[in-house]
Backbone bond lengths (Angstrom), bond angles and torsions (degrees), N, CA, C in turn:
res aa  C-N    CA-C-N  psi(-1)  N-CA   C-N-CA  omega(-1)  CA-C   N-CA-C  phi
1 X - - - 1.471 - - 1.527 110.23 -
2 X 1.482 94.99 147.34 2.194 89.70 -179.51 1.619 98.96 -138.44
3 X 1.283 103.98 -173.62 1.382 106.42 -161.96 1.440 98.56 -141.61
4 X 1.954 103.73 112.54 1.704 100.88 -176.24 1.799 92.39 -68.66
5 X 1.620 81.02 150.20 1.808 102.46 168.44 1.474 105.56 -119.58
6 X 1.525 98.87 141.00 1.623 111.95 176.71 1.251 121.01 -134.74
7 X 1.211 129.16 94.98 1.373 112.28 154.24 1.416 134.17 -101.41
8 X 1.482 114.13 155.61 1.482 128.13 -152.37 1.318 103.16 -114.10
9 X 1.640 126.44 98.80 1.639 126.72 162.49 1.151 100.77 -90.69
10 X 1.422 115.57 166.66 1.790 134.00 162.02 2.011 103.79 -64.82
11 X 1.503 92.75 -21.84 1.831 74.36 163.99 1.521 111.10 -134.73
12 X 1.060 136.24 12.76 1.204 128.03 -175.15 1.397 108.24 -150.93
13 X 1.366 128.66 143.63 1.895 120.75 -177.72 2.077 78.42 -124.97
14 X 1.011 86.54 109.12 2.008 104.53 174.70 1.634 101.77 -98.79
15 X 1.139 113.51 139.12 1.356 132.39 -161.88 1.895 111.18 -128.98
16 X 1.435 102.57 170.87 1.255 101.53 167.88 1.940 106.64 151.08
17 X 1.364 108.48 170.16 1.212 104.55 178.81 1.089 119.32 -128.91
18 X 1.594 132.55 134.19 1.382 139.95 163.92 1.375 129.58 -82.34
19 X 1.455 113.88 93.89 1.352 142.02 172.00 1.226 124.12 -112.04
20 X 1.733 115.59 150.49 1.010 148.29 -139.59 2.346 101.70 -4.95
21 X 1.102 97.08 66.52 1.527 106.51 -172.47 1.176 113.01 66.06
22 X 1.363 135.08 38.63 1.393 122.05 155.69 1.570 101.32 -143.50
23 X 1.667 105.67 175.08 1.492 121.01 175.19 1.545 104.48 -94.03
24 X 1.608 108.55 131.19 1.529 109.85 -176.54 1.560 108.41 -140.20
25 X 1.087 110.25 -173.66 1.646 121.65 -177.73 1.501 99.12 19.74
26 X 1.150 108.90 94.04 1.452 111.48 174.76 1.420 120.41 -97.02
27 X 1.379 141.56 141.98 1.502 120.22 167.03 1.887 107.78 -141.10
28 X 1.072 103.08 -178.08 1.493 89.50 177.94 1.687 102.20 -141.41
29 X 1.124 123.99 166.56 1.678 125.56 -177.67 1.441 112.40 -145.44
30 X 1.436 149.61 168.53 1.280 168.63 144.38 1.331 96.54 -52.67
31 X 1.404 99.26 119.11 1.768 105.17 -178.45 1.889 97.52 -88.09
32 X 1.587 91.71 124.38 1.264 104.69 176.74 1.388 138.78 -48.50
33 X 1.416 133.66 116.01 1.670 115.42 -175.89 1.909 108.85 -49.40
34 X 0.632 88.24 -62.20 2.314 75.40 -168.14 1.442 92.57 -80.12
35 X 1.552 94.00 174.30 1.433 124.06 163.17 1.407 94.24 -72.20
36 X 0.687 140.05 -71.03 1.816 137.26 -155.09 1.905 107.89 -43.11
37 X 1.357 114.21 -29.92 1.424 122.50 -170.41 1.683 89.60 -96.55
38 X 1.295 133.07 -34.39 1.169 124.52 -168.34 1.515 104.78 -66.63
39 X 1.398 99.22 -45.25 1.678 83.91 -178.99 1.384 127.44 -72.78
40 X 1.202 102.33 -41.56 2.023 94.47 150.80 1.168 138.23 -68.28
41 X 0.988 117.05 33.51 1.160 142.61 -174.14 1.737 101.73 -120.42
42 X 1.051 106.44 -53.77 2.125 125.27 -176.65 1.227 91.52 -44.70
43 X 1.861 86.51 -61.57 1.907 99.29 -145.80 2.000 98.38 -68.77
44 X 1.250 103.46 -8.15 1.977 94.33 177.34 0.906 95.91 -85.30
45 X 1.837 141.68 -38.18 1.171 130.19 -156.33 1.600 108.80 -77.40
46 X 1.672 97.04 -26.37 1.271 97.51 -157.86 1.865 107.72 -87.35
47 X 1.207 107.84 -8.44 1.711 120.05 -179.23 1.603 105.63 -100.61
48 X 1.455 121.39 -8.23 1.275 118.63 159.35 1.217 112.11 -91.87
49 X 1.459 138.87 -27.90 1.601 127.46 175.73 1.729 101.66 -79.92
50 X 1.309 113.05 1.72 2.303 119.04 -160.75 1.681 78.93 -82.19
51 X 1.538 128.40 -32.50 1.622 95.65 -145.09 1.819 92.23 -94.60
52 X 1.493 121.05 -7.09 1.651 107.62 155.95 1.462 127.87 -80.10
53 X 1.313 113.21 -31.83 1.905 124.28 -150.34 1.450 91.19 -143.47
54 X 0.988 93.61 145.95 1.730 126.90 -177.54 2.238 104.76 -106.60
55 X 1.126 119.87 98.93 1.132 119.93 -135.94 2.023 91.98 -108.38
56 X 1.567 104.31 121.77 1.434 101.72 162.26 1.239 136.37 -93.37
57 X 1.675 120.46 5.29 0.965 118.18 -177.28 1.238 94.39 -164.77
58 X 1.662 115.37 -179.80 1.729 120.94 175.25 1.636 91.11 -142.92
59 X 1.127 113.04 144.61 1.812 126.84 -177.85 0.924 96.40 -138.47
60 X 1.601 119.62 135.47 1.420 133.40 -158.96 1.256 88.94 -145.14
61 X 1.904 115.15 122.07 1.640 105.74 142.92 2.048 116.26 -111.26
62 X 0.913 71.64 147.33 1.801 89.47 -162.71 1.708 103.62 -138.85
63 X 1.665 90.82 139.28 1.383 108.16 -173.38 1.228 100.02 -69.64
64 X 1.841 106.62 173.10 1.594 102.86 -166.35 1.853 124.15 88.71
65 X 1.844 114.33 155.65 1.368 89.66 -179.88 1.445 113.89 -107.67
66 X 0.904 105.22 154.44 1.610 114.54 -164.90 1.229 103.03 -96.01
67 X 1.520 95.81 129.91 2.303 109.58 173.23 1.493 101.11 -98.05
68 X 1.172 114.89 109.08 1.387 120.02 -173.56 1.799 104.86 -65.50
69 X 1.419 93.13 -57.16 1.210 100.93 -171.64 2.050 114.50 -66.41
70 X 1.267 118.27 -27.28 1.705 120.10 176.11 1.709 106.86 -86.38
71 X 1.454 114.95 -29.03 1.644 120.63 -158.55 1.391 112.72 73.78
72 X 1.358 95.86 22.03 2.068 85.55 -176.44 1.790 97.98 -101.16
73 X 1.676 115.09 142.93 1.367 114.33 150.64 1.169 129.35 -71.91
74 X 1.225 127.88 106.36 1.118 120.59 179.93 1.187 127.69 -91.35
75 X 1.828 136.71 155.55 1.173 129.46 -177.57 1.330 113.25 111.75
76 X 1.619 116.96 -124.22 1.641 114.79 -167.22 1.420 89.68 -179.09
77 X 1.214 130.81 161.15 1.146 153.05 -128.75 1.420 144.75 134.61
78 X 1.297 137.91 123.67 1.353 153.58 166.46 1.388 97.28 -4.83
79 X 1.511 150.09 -52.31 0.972 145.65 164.15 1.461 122.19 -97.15
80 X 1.332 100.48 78.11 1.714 113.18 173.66 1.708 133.86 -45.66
81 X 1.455 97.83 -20.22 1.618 89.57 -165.41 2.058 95.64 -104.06
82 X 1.919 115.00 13.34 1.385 96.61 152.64 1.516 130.86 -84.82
83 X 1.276 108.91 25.19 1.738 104.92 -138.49 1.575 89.62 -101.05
84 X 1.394 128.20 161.26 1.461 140.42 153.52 1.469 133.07 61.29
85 X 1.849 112.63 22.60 1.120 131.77 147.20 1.193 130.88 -156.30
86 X 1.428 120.04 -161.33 2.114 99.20 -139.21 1.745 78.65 -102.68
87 X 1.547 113.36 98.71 1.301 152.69 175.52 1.735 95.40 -73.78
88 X 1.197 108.44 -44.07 1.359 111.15 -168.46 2.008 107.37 -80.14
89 X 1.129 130.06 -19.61 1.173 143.08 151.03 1.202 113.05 -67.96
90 X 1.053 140.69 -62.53 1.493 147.47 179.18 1.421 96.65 -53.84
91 X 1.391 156.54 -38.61 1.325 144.93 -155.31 1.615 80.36 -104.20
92 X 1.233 128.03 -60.70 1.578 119.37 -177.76 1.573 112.05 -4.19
93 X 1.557 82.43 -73.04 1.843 98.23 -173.55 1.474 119.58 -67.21
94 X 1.254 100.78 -36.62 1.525 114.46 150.28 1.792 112.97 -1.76
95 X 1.743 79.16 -102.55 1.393 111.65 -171.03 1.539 126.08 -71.74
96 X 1.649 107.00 -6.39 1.144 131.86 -179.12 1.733 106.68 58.09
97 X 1.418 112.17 25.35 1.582 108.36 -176.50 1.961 97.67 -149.12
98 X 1.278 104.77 159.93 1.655 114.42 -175.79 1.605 87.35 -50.59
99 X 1.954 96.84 147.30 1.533 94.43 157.56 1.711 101.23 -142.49
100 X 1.185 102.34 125.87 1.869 107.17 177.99 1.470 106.51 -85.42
101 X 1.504 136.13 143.75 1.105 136.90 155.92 1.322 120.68 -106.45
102 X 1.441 114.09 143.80 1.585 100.50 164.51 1.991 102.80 -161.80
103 X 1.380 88.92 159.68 1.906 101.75 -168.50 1.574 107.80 -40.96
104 X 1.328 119.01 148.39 1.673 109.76 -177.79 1.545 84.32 -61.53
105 X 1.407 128.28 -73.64 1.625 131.83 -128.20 1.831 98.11 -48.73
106 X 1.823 99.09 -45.31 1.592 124.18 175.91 1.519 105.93 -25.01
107 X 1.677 102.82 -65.23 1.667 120.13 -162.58 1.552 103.86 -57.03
108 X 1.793 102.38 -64.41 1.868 91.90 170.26 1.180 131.60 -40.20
109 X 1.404 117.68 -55.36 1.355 107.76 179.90 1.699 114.02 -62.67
110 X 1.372 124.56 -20.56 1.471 111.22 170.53 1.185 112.33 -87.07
111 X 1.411 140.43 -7.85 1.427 162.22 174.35 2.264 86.96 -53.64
112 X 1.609 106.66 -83.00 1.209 108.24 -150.31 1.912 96.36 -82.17
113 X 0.740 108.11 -18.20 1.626 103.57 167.85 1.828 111.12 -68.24
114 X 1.449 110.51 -41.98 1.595 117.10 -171.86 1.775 102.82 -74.38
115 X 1.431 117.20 -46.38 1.330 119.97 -170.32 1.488 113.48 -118.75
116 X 0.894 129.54 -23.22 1.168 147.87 -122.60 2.114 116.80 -131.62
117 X 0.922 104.86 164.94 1.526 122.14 175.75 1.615 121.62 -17.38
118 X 1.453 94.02 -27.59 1.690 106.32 177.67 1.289 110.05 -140.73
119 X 1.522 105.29 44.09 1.502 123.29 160.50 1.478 135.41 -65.81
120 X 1.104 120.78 85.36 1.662 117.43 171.12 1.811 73.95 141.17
121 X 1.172 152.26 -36.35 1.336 139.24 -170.04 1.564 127.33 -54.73
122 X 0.995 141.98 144.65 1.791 126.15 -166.83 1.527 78.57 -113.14
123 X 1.363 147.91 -43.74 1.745 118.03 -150.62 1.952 92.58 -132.53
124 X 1.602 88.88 117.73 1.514 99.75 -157.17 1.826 95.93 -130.72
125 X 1.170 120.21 105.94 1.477 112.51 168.67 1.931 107.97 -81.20
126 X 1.261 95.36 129.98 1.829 83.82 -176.93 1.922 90.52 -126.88
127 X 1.559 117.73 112.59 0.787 154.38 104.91 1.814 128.09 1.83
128 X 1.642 114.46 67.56 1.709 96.73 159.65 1.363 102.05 -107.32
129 X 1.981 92.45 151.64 1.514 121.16 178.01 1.795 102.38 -98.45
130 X 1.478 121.23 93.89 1.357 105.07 164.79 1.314 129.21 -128.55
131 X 1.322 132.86 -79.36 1.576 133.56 136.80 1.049 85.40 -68.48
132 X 1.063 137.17 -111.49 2.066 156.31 -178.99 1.070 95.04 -40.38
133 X 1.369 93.41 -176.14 1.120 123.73 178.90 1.921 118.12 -120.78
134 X 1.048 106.48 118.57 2.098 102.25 179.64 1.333 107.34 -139.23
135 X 1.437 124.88 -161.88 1.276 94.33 -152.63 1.964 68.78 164.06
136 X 1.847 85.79 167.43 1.326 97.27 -178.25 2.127 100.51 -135.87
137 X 0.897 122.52 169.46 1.789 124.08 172.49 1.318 90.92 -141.25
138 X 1.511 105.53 122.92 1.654 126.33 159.95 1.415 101.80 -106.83
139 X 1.301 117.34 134.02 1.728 113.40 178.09 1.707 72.88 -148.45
140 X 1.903 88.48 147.25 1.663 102.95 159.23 1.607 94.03 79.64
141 X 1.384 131.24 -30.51 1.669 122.23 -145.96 1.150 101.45 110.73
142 X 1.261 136.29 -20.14 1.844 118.80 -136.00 2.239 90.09 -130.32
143 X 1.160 120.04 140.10 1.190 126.23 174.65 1.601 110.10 -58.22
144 X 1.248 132.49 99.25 1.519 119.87 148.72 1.596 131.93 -75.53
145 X 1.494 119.55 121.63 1.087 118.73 166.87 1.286 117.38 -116.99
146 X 1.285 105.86 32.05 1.738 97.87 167.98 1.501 119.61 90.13
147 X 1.295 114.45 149.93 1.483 107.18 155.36 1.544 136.12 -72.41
148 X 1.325 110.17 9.52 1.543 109.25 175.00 1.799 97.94 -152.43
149 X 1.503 96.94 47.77 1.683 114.83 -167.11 1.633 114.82 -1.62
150 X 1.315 95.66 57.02 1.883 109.52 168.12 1.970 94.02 -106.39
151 X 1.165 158.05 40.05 1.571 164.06 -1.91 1.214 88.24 122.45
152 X 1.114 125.34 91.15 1.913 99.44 -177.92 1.391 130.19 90.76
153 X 1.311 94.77 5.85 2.015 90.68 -171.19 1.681 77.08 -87.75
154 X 1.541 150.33 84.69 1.332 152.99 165.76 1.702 109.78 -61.54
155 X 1.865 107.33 -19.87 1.716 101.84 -168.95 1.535 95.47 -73.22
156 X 1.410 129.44 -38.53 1.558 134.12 -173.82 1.560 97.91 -66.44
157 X 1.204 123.31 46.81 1.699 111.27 163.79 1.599 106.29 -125.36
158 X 0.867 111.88 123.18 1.795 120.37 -167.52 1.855 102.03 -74.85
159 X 1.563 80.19 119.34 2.054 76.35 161.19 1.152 121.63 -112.08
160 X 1.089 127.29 -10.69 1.551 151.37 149.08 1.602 132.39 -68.61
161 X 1.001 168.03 130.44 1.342 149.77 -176.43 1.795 99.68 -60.24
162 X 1.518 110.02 -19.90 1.830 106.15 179.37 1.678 118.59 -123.31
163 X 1.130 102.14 -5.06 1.741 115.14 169.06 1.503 123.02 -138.04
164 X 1.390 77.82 134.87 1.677 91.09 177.51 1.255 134.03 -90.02
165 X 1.723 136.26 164.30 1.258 115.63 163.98 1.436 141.61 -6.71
166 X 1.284 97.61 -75.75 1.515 109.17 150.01 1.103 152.19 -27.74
167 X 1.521 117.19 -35.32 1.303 142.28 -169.56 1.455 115.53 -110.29
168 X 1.906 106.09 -5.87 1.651 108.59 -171.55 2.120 90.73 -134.69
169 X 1.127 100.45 -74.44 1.513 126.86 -172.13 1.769 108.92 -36.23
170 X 1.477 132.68 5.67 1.323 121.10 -177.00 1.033 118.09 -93.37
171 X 1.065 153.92 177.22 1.869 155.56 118.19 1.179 97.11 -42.06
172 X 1.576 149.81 -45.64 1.660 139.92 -178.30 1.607 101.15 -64.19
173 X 1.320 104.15 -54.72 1.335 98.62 -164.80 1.679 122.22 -69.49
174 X 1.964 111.62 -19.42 1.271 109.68 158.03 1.595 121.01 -62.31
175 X 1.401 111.38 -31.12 1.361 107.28 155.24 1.271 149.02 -35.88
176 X 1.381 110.99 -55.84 1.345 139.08 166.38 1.732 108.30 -64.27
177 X 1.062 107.12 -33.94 1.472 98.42 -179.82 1.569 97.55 -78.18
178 X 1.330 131.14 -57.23 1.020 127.06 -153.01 1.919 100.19 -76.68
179 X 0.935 118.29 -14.13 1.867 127.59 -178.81 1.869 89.44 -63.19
180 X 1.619 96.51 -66.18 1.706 107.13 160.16 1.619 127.13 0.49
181 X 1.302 94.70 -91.14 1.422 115.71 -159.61 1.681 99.17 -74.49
182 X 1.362 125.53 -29.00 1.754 133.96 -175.51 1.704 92.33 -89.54
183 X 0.788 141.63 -27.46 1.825 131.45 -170.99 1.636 105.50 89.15
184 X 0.884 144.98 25.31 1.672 157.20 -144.76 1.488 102.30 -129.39
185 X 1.362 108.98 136.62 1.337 107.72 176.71 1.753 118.88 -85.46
186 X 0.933 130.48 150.17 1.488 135.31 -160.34 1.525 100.39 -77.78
187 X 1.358 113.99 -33.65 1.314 110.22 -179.49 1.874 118.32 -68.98
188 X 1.229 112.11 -2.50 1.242 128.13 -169.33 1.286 118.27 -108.41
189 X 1.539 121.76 13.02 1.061 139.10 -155.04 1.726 107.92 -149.76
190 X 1.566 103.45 170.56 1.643 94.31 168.01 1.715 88.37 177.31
191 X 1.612 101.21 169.33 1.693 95.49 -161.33 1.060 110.69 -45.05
192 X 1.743 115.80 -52.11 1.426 134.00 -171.39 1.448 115.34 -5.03
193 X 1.611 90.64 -75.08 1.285 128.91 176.94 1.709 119.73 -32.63
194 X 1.711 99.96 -69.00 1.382 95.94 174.02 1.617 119.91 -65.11
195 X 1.467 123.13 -32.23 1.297 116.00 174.83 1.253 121.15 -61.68
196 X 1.354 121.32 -23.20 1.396 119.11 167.31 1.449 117.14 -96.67
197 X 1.525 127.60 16.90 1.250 131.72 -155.94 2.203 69.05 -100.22
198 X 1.232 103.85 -48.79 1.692 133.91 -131.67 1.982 64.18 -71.39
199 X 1.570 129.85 -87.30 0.979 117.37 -166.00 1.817 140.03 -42.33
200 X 1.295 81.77 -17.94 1.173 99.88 173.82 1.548 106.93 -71.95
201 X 0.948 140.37 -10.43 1.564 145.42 -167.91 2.148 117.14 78.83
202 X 1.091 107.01 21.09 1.269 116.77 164.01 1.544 122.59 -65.46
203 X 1.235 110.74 96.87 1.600 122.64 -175.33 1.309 102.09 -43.09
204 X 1.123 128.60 -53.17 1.656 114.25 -160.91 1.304 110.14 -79.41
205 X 1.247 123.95 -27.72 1.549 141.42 -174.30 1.572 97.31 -73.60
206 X 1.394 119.94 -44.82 1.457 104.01 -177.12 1.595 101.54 -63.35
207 X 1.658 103.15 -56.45 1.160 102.16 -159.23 1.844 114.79 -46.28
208 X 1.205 119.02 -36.68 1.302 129.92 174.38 1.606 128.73 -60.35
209 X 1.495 94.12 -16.70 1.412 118.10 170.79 1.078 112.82 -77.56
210 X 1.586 127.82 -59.12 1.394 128.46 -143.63 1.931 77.90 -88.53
211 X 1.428 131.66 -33.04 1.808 96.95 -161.87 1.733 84.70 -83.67
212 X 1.575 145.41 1.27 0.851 99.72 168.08 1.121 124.57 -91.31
213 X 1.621 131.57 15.17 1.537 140.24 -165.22 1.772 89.65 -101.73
214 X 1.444 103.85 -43.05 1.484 117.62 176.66 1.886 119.59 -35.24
215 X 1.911 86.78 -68.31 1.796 81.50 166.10 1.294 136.07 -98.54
216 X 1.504 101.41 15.39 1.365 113.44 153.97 1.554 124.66 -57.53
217 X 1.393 97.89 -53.63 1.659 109.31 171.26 1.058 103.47 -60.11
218 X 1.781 128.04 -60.88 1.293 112.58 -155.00 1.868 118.94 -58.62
219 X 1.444 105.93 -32.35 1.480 98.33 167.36 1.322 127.08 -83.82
220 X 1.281 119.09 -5.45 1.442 118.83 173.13 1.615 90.96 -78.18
221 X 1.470 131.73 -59.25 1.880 117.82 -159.50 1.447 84.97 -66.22
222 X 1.018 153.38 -22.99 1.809 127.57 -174.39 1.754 96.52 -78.48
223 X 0.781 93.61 -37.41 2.075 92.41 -167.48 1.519 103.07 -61.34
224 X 1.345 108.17 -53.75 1.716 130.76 -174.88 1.671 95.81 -62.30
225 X 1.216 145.99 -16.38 1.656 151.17 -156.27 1.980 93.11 -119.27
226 X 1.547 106.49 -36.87 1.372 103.33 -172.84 1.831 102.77 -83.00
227 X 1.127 102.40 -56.58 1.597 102.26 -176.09 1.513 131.71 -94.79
228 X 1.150 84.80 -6.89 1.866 99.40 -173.23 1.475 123.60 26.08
229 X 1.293 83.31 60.64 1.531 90.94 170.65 1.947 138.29 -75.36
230 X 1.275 101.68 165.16 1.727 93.04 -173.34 1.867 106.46 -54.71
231 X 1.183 93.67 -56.49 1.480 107.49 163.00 1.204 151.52 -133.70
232 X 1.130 150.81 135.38 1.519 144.00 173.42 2.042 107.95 -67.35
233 X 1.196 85.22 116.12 1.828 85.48 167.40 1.397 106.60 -106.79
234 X 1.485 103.47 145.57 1.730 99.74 174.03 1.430 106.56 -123.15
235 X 1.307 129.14 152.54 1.517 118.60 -161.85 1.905 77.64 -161.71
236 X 1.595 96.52 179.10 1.393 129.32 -153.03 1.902 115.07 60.21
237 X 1.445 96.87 164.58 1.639 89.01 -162.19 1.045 149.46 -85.06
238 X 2.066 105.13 24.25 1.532 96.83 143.62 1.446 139.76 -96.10
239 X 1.302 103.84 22.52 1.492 132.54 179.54 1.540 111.67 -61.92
240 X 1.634 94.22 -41.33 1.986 100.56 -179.82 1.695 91.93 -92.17
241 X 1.580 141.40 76.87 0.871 133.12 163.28 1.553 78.64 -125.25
242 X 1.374 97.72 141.79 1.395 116.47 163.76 1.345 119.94 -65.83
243 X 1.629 122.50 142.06 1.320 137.78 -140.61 1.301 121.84 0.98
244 X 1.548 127.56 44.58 1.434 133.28 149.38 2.089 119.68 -63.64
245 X 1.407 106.73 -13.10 1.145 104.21 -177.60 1.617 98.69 -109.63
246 X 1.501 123.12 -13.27 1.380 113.89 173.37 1.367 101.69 -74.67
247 X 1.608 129.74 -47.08 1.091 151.14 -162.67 1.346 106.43 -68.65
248 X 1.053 121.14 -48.85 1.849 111.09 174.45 1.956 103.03 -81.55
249 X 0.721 134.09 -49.22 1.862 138.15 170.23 1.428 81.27 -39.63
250 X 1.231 158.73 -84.74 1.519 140.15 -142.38 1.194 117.66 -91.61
251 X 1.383 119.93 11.88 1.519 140.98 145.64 1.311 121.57 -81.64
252 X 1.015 130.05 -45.41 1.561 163.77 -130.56 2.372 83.30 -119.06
253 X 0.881 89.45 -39.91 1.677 79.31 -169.67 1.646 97.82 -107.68
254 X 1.299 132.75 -27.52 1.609 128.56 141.48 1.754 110.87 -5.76
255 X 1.282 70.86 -78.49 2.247 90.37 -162.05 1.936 101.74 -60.53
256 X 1.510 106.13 -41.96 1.779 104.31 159.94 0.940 108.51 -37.83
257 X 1.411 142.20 -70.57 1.546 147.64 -113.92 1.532 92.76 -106.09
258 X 2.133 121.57 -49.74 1.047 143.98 177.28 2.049 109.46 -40.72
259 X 1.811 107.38 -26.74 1.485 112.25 -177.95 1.191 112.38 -105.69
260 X 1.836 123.78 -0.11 1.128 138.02 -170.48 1.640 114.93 60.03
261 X 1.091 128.43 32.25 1.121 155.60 -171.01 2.076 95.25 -75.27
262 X 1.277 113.90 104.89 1.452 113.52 -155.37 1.751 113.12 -108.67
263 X 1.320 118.54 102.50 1.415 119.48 178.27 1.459 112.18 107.40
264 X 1.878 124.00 14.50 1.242 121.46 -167.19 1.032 97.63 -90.41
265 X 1.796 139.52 147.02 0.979 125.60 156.31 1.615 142.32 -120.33
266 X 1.123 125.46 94.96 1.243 132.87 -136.60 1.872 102.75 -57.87
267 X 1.604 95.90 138.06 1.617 92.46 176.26 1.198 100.29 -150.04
268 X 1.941 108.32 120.18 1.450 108.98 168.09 1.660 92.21 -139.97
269 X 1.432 85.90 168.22 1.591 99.69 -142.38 1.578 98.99 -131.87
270 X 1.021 127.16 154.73 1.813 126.83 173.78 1.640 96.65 -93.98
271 X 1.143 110.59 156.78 1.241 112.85 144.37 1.589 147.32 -50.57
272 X 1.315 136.16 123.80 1.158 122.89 170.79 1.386 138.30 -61.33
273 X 1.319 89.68 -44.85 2.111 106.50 178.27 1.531 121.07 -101.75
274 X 1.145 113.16 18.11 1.285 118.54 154.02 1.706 103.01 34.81
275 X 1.217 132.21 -152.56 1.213 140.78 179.07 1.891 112.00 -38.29
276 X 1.148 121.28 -28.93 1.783 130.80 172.72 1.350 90.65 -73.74
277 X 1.636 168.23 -19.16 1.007 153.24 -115.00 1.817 83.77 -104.37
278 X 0.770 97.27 -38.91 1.926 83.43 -157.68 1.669 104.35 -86.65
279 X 1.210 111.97 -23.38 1.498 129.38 -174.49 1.922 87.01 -49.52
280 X 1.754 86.45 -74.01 1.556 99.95 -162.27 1.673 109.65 -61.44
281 X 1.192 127.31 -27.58 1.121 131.38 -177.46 1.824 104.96 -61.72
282 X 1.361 107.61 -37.70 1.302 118.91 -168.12 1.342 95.45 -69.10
283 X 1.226 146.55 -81.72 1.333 144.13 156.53 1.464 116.97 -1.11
284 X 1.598 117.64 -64.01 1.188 103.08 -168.59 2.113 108.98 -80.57
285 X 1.375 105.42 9.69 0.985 91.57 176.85 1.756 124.98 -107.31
286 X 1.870 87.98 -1.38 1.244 120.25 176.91 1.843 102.06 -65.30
287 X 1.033 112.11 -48.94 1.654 116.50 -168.91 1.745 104.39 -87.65
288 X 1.567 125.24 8.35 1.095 138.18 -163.99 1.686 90.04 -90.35
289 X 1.544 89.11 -63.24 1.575 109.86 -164.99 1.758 117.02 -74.42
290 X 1.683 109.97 -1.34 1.203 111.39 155.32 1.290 133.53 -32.77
């Protein structure tokens, strides 16, 4: 028996199946404008993985917060027409098989805690860098999202008295600043770019670099001071930039050392599954919600 995997972007619905413990036959699709195309869309994906695997379940991560207990998405999101009824019943009958849902950011962080980079750890802050900023809290082993499952929304934390995580702390948003200050349109650009603008010896590019490594740290040591976790994971894709995780850890342990704070030892971590993170997360959160 295997378990279809789904995850749901505002541009892409990426697919694949989890068998005998791994992620396989993977594919990816154009996430449909309506609900009406989405579900034909399932039911193709789901009758092209039928003629290998005989399937006991479907695990879905999907933007938005998830009511475990109603099946409703709640919130707002890139894909508007899953939001505010029991979605998770309706695919039931759907698919004619169980279907678990849970938040993408949620799934990653149970992705690298279940298989992954911060495997065997019980208190795991997981950290994505994308437009915003989101993020997942494992305490105990077990996912917390809070009592009003906002659990992780980490971009809504102000480092500014007028901006937040979100609004300072990205690789997009060092972009945008630096599109800014050069007269350049943002669309013409991408981190890549400025990090190699920055090595290259480009004043503004460094400068745009170092405050974004700057409030990178600064919201990672408040998060790391609030939850104290075993580790900080950082995931989305400037995470696989080379020494961005040495480079914020010797920032991040600066401001430690700067409070005399004695014997702490700072640990942040990249991600393992990169783009698979939510697939597999979805799965392992599928056998969670058993």
């Amino acid at each position: 028996m295997a378990i279809l995997a789904l995850d749901w972007g505002g541009t892409n619905v990426k697919h694949g199946v989890w068998h005998n413990e791994q992620l396989i036959n993977q594919g990816i699709e154009k996430t449909p404008k309506t609900y009406d195309e989405m579900k034909a869309l399932l039911l193709q994906i789901k009758e092209q993985h039928e003629k290998d695997f005989t399937f006991e379940g479907v695990a879905i991560s999907a933007p938005g917060a998830v009511n475990y207990e109603t099946g409703v998405i709640e919130g707002l999101s890139a894909i508007p027409y899953i939001h505010h009824f029991d979605i998770r019943q309706e695919l039931t009958e759907l698919f004619q098989l169980p279907v678990k849902l849970e938040n993408d950011a949620n799934a990653a962080g149970i992705a690298e805690t279940w298989q992954g980079v911060a495997k065997g750890l019980g208190n795991v802050l997981f950290v994505v860098l994308g437009t915003g900023v989101g993020g997942a809290i494992i305490q105990d082993g077990k996912l917390n999202v809070g009592a009003h499952r906002y659990g992780g929304e980490f971009g809504l934390m102000y480092l500014t008295p007028d901006n937040t995580f979100s609004e300072l702390g990205t690789a997009v948003k060092m972009v945008e600043r630096f599109a800014l200050r050069t007269q350049q349109k943002p669309t013409e650009l991408d981190a890549k770019k400025v990090f190699a603008l920055a090595e290259e010896g480009d004043e503004v590019a460094i400068d745009e670099v170092n405050n974004f490594y700057n409030y990178l740290a600064q919201g990672l040591f408040s998060l790391m001071f609030c939850f104290d976790p075993d580790c900080i994971v950082i995931g989305g894709g400037v995470s696989a930039k080379e020494g961005l995780v040495e480079e914020v850890t010797k920032r991040v342990q600066e401001k430690v050392d700067r409070l005399n704070i004695k014997d702490y030892h700072v640990d942040i971590r990249a991600c393992q599954f990169g783009n698979d993170a939510n697939l597999i997360g979805a799965v392992a959160s599928y056998y969670q919600q058993l």
